[in-house]
C-alpha positions in Angstrom: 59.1 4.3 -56.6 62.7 5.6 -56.8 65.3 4.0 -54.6 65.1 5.2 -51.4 69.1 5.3 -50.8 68.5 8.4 -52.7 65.8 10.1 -51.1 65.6 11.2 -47.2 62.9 9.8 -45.6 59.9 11.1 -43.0 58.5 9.2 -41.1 55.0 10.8 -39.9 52.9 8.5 -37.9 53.3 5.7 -35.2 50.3 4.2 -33.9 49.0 1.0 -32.4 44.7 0.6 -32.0 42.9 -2.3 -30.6 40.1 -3.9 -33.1 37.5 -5.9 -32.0 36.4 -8.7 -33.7 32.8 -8.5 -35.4 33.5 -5.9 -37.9 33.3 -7.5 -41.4 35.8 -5.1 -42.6 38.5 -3.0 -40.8 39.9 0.2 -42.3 42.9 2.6 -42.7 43.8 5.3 -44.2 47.4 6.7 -45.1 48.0 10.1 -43.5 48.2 12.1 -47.0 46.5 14.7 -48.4 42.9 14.8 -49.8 44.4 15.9 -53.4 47.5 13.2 -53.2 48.4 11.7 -56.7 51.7 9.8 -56.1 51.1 6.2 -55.7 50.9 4.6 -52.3 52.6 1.0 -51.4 51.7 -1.0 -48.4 53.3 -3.8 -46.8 52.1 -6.3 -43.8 54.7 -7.5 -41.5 57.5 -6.4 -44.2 55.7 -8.3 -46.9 54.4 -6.1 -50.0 50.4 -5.5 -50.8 50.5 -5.6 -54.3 47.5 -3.9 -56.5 46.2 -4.6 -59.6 45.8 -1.4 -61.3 42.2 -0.6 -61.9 40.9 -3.5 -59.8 39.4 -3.4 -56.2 39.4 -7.4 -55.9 39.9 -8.7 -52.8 43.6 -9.8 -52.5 45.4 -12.6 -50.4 48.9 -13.1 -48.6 50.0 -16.0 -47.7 49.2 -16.1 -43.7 45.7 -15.8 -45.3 44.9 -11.9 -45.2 42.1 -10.7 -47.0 42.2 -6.8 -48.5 42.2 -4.7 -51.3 42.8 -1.2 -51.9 40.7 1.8 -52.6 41.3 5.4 -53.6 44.1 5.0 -55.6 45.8 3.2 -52.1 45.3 5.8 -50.2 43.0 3.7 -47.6 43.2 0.0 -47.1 40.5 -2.0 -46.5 40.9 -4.9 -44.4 38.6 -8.1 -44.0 38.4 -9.6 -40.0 36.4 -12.3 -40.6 38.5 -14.8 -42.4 42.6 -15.2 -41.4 44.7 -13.5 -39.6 44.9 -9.9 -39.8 46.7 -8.5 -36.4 50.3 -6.9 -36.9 52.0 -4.1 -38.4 50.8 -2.1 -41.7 52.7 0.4 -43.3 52.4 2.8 -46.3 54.8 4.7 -48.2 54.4 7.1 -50.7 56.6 10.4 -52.3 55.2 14.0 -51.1 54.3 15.8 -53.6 57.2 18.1 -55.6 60.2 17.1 -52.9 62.4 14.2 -52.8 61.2 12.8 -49.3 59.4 9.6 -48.6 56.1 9.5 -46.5 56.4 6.7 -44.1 53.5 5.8 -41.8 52.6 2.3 -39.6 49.6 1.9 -37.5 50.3 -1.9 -35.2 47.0 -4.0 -34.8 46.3 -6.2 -31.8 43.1 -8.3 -32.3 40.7 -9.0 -29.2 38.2 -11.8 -29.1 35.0 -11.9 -27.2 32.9 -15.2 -26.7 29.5 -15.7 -25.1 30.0 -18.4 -22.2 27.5 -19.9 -19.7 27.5 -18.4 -16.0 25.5 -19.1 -13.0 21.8 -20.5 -12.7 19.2 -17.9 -12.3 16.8 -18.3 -9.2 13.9 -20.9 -9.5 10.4 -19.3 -10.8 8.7 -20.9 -8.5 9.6 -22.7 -4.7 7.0 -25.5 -5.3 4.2 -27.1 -7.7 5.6 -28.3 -11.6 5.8 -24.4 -12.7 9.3 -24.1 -11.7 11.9 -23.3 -14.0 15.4 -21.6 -14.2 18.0 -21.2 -16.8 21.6 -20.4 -17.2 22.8 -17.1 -17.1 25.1 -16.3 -20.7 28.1 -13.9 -20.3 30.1 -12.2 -23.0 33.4 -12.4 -22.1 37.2 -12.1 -23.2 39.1 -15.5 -23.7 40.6 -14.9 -20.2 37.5 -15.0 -19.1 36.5 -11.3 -18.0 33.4 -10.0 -18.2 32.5 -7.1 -20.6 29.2 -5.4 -22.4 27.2 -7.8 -24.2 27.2 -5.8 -27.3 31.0 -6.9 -27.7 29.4 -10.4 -28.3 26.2 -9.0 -30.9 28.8 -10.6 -34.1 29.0 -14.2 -32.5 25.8 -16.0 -32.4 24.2 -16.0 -28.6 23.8 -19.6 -27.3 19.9 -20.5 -26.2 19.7 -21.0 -22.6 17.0 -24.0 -22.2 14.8 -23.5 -19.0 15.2 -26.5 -16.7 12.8 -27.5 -14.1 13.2 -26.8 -10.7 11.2 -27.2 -7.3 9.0 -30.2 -8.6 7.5 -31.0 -5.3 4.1 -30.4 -3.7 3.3 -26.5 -2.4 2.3 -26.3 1.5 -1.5 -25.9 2.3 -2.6 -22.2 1.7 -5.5 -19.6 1.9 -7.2 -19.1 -1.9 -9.7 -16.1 -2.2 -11.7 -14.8 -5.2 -12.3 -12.0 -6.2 -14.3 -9.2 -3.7 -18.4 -9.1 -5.0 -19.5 -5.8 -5.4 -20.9 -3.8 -2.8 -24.2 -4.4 -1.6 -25.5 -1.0 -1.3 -25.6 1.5 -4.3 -25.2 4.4 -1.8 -23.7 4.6 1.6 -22.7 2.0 4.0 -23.0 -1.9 2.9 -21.0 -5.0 2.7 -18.8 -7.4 0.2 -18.3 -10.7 0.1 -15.2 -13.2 -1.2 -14.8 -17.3 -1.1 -12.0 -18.5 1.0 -11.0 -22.0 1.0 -8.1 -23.7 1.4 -6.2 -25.1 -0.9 -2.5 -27.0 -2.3 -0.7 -27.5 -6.2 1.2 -30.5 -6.3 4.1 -31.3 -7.9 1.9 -32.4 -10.8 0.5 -28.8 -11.2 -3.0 -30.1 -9.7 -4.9 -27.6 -7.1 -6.9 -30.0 -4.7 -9.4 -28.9 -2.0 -8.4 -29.6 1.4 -10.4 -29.7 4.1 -10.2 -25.9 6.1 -8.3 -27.8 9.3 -4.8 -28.3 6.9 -4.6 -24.3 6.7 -5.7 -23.8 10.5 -1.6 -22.8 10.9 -2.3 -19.7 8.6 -4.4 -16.6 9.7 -8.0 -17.1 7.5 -8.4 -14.1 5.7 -11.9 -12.2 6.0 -15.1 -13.8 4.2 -16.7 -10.4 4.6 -16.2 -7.0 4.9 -17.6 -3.3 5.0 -17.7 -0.8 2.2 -18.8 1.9 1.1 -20.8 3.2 -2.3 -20.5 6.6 -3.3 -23.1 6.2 -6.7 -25.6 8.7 -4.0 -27.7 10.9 -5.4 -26.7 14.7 -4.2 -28.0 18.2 -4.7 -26.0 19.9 -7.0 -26.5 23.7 -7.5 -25.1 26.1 -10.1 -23.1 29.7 -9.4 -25.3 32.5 -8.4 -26.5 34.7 -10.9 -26.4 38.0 -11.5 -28.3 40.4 -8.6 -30.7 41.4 -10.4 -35.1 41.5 -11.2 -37.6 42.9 -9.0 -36.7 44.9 -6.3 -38.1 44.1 -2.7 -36.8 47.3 -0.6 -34.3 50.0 -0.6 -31.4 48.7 -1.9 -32.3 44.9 -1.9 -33.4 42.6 -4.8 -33.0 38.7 -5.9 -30.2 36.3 -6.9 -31.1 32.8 -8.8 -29.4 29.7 -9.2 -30.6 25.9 -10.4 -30.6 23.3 -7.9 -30.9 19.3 -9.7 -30.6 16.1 -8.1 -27.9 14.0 -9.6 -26.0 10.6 -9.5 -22.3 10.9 -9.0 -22.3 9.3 -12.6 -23.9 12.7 -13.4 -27.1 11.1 -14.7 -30.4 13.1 -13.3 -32.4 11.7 -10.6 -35.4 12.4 -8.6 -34.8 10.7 -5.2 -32.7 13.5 -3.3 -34.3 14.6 0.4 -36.5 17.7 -0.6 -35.9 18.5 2.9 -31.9 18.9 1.8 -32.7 20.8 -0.9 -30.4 23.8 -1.2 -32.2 27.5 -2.0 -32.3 28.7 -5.0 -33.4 32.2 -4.7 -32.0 34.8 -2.1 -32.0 38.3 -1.5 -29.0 40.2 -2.2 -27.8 44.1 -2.5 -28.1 45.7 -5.5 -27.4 50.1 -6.3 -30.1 50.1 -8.8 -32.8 49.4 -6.0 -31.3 52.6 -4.1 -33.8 55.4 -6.1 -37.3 56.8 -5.2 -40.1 59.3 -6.8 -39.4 62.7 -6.9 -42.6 65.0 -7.9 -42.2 68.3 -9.4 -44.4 71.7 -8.3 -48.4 71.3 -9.1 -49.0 73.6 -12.1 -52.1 76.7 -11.8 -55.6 75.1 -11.6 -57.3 75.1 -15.0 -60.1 77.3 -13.8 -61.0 79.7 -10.6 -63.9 78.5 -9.6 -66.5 75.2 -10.1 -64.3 72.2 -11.3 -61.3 72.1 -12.3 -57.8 70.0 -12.5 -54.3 70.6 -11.8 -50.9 68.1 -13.0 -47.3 67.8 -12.1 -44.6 66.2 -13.1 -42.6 63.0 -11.0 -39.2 61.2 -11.9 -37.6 58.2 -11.2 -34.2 59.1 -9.6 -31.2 57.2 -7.5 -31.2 58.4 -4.2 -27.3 59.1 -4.4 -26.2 60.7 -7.5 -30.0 62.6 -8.3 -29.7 60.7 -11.7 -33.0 60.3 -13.6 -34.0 56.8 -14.3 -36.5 55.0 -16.7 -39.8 54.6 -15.1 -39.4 50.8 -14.5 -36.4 51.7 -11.7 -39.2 53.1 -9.8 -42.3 50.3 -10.1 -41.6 48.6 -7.0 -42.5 52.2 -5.1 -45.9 53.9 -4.6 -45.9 56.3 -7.6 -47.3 59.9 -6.2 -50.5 61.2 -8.1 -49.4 63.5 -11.1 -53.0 65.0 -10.9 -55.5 67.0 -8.3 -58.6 68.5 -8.3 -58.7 71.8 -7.6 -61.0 75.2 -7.4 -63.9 73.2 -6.4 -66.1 76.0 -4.7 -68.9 76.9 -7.1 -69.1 80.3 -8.8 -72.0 82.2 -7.2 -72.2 85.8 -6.3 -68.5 86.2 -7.1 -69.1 85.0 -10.8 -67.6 87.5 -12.6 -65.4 87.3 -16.5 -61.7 86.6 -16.7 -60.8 86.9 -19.8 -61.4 89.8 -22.5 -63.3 87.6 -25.0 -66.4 87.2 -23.0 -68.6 89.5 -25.4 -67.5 87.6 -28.3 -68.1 84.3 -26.5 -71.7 85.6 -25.5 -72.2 86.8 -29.5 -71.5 83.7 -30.5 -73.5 81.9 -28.2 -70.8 79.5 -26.7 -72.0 80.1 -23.3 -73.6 76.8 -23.1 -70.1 75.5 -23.1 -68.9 74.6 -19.2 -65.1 76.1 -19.8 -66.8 79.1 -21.2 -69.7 79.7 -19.3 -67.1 79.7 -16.2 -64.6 82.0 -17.5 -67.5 84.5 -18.8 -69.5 83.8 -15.8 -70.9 87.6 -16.0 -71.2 87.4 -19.4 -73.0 84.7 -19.8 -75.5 85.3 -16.6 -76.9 88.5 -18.3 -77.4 86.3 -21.3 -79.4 83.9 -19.3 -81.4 86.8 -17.3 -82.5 88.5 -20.7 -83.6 85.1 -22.3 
């Protein structure tokens, strides 16, 4: 560096920072740029850090101080494990193309934290040889003051050894067991427990005393009521659809299944039949609204003697006069789609109705019922002249 009576000097940065002890290593940087080539000189409590050109090595003053220098100088590592390293640290350096000097410090105060025993916790136990308690461990500044424990996490935590406590015999007391299990499966029953009576000693022994030691304490219940829901109940599906046969103007059936189960949901057969939910009902349904609607008879396929006569009849809903299919309509008394009619039998009146008669009688088809009735003349004369 060139002598400094020649050169002005700036100085940038005053700072002091509190460093905790723990950290292996403690850093700083001096406040120069990122692209800063000039070397950098630092000095502790006025005394120069020297460098070794090229080396990182660890580096040691005489108060003891470890360090060494990376980047060129630019940031100082420092070690807080071994010596003293609180104080003042400086760095110098040129700026870059001007004749100033860069002058920065940072002071360095040093706390120490120490774990440290505190008060006894409370015993585990007010009688019998189970008792224990231990002491409590603090971290704390060397004053004394409490602070987080993680301030301590770099000095190794003391064991607290459990000490015993309250090694002396219990007073009589009420022991149960556990409840039994319900004596019914369903419905109303009862459960049983033991209760004796019973003391731990300062040896850790439980003895049986006779009942008339606890006789002070309230005897808790040998048996009691309870209740088992594992019944078997009828359980029944949604209804279904309204739908199948109809049974009346506008009314049909709804289905639904009905089992007997457990509350575990296994089947079962032992549910009251006379419990049993239904599981068919009536219910309303448009498509049983319709009924038969017949047509005009058509003419009587002859005058006279025997003959037959049709019509036609449609499924239709009652409402909107829409024809249905046929199977709307089976639950109702279909009306006949065929008659009789013209039963009186052709005598004097017996006379032709149609034109063909002669050709009927020429061909000797009056021995044919349709056409001996419609050539009823015809086919008389043919009879008288045979």
């Amino acid at each position: 560096m060139e002598d400094s009576s020649a050169i002005s000097s700036v100085d940038v940065m005053l700072m002091a920072a509190n460093v905790t002890l723990g950290n292996k290593h403690s850093s700083r940087g001096c406040p120069v740029v990122p692209d800063h080539k000039l070397p950098v000189q630092w000095d502790y409590n006025n005394q120069t850090m020297k460098e070794v050109l090229g080396s990182v090595q660890t580096r040691i003053l005489g108060q003891g101080l470890q360090y060494r220098m990376l980047v060129g100088g630019r940031v100082l590592e420092v070690s807080t494990l071994q010596g003293k390293f609180s104080g003042r640290y400086r760095c110098q350096t040129l700026i870059n193309s001007t004749r100033q000097i860069l002058s920065a410090w940072i002071y360095v105060h040093t706390h120490e934290y120490v774990w440290r025993f505190g008060n006894w916790t409370t015993c585990s136990a007010s009688c019998g040889n189970r008792g224990t308690w231990l002491r409590k461990i603090r971290c704390v500044t060397l004053d004394g003051k409490n602070v987080q424990p993680t301030m301590c996490q770099h000095v190794p935590k003391p064991n607290s050894i459990p000490v015993p406590c309250n090694r002396q015999d219990c007073p009589p007391r009420w022991s149960v067991s556990e409840w039994s299990k319900c004596s019914a499966s369903c419905g109303g029953g009862w459960k049983q427990r033991q209760v004796s009576c019973q003391q731990l000693d300062s040896s850790g022994v439980v003895r049986i005393l006779r009942a008339a030691a606890c006789e002070q304490i309230s005897r808790p219940a040998e048996k009691e009521q309870c209740t088992a829901n594992n019944c078997a109940i009828w359980v029944t599906s949604p209804w279904g659809k309204c739908s199948g046969r109809c049974l009346g103007p506008t009314t049909t059936v709804q289905r639904r299944s009905v089992i007997c189960q457990h509350a575990n949901g296994s089947l079962h057969t032992d549910c009251a039949l006379s419990d049993r939910p239904a599981s068919v009902r009536n219910c309303s349904s448009d498509l049983c609204y319709v009924q038969w609607r017949p047509g005009a008879w058509r003419a009587c396929t002859v005058v006279c003697g025997s003959g037959f006569q049709s019509r036609r009849v449609d499924c239709v809903h009652r409402r909107s006069g829409r024809t249905l299919a046929y199977q709307h309509c089976a639950w109702l008394q279909q009306p006949s789609t065929w008659q009789h009619c013209n039963t009186t039998t052709c005598g004097s009146e017996c006379k032709d109705t149609t034109q063909y008669c002669s050709v009927v009688k020429r061909l000797k088809l009056c021995h044919v019922d349709m056409y001996k009735q419609r050539c009823c003349g015809s086919c008389s004369h043919d009879t008288d002249s045979t």
